[in-house]
Kinemage of the C-alpha trace (Angstrom):
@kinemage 1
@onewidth
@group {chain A} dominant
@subgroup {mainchain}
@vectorlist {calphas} color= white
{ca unk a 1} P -4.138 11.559 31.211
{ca unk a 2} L -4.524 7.863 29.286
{ca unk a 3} L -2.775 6.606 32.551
{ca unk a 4} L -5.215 7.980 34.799
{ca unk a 5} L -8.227 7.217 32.308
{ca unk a 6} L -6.855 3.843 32.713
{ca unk a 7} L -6.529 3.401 36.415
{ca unk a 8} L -10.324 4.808 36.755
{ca unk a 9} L -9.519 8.086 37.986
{ca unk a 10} L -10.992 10.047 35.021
{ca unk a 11} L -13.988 9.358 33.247
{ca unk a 12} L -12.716 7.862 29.351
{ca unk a 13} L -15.727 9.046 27.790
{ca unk a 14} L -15.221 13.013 28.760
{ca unk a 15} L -11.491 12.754 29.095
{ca unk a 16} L -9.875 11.300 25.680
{ca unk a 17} L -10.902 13.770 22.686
{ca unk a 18} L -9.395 16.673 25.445
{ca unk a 19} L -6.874 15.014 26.742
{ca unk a 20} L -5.892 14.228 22.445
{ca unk a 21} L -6.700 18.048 22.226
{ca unk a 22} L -4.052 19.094 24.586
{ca unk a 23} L -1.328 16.813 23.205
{ca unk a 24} L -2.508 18.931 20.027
{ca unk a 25} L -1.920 22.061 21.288
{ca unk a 26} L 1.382 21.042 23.474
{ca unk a 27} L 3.065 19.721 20.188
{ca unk a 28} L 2.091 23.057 18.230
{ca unk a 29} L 3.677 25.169 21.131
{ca unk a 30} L 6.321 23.356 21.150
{ca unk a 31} L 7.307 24.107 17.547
{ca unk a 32} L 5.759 21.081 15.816
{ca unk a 33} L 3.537 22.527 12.393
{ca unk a 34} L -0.073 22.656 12.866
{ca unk a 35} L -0.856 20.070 9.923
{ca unk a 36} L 1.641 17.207 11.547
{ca unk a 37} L -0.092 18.421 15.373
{ca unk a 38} L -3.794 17.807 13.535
{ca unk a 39} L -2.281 14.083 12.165
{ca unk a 40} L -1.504 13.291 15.608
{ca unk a 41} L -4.731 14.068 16.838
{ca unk a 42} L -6.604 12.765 14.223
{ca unk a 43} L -4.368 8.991 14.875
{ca unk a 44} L -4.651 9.725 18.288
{ca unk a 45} L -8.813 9.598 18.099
{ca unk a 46} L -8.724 7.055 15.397
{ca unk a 47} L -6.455 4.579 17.640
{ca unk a 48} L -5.614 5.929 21.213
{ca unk a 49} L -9.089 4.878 22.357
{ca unk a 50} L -7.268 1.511 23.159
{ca unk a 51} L -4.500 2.510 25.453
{ca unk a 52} L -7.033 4.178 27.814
{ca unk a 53} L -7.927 0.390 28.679
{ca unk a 54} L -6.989 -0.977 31.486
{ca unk a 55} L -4.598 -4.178 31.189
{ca unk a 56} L -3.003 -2.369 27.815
{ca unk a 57} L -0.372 -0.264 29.334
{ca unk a 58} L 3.330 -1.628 29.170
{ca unk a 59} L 5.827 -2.653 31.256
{ca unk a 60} L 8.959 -0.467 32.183
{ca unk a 61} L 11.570 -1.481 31.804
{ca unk a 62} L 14.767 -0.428 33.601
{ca unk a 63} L 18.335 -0.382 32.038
{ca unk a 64} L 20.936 -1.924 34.730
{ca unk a 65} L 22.506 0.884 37.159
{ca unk a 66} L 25.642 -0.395 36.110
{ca unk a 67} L 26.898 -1.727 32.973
{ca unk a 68} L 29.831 -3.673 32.274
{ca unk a 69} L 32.390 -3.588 29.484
């Protein structure tokens, strides 16, 4: 969702505290306690504000098809 909040496609202002809400409730179903879920959502809407900004995303990077020994 912060990828497409970034690339325009969703509105930031009416997107991020659900899109942090979901992560919430995706890290509680998938086993993860409710008081470390609520931390993540809490950091997330203290500090994830920034990565919905276009130009911060990262590059990917690749690791070589094949490796030599």
């Amino acid at each position: 969702l912060y990828q497409l909040i970034r690339e325009k496609l969703l509105d930031q202002h009416t997107t991020l505290e659900p899109a942090d809400r979901l992560l919430q409730k995706m890290c509680k179903a998938d086993g993860m306690s409710s008081l470390r879920a609520w931390w993540i959502y809490k950091v997330l809407r203290i500090a994830g504000g920034f990565a919905s900004v276009l130009g911060n995303e990262r590059a990917i990077i690749k690791a070589p098809k094949k490796c030599d020994k």
